[in-house]
N, C-alpha and C positions, 0 to 999 in steps of 0.2 A: 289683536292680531292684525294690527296697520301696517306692519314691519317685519310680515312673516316672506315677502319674495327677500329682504336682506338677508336673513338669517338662511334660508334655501341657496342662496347665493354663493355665501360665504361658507357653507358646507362643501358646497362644491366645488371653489377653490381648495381650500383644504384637502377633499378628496384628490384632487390632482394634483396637488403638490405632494402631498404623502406617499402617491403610484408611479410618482413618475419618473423615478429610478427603476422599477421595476416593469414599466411599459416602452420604455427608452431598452431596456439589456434585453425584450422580449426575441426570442430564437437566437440569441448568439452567444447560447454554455459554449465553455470549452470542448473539445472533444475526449472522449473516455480513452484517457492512455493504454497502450497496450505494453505491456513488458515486454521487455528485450530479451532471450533467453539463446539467443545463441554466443556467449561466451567461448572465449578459446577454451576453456577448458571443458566445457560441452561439446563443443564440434571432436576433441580430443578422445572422446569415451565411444564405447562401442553403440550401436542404436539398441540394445536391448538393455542396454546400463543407464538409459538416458529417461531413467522417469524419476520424478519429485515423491516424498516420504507419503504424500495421499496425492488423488485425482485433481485433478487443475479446478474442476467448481471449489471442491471442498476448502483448496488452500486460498482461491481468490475472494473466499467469504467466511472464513473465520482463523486462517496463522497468528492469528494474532492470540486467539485463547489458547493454540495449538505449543506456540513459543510458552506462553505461560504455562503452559501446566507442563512442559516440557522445564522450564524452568524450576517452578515446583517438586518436580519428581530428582531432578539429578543435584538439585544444592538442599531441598529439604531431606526429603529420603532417601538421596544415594544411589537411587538407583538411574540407569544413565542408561537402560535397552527402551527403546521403543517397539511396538510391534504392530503395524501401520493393518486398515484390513482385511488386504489381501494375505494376512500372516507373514512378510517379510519384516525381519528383524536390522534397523537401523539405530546408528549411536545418538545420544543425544547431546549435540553440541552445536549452537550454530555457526560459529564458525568453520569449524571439522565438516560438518554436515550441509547444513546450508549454502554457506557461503563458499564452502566447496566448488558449487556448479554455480550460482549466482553472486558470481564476484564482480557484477559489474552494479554496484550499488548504485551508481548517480543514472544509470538507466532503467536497472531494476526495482531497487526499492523508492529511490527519491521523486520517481515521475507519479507512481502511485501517490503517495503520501501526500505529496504537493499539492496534487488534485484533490484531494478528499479531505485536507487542509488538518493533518494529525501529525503528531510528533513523537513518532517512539523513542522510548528511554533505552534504546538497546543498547548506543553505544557510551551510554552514560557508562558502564561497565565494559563493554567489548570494546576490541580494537576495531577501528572502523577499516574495510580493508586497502591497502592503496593500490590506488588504480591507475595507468600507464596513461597519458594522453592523447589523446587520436593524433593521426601524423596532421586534419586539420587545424589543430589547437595550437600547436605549437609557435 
């Protein structure tokens, strides 16, 4: 044990070099995007037509099994009614449905996703929808 401050030493280099991406990024997350939901064709609906197929918790922490088993039901078994549960009866389509009020995908869907760094296969099959360019893009 002649050589145990090296070895103590050199641990602790290592330690620091190891953290030190993670003590270097400490307090500067991104911030938690918010969706954009007012859509021209949301502002266009009346205010009591203007609610989503379930409550804003329910869909910003599981659409995504919601899509699926909605997928499930209208291409496995046919059947294409939803009945969300307050007992209102909606189609199941996302396009038709969804994408309906949340057509603005690169503000709605893609700030989400980006952030939380996932990839859905939605439009490996759908049409993605297109979207008009704001007058500053142009």
């Amino acid at each position: 044990m002649y050589d145990a401050w090296k070895i103590l030493v050199g641990l602790a280099i290592f330690v620091a070099l190891f953290t030190a991406a993670f003590w270097m990024n400490a307090g500067k997350a991104a911030p938690v995007p918010e969706p954009k939901i007012d859509t021209p064709e949301i502002k266009k609906m009346a205010k009591a037509e203007r609610k989503c197929v379930e409550d804003k918790h329910f869909m910003r922490t599981t659409h995504m099994q919601l899509i699926n088993h909605w997928r499930d039901q209208a291409l496995r078994d046919g059947n294409r009614d939803y009945i969300n549960k307050d007992g209102k009866k909606y189609y199941i389509s996302l396009q038709n449905t969804c994408m309906k009020c949340h057509s603005n995908k690169k503000d709605f869907c893609d700030k989400c996703h980006d952030y939380t760094g996932v990839s859905p296969y939605c439009w490996d099959c759908h049409i993605a929808p297109k979207e008009e360019p704001k007058r500053n893009e142009l």
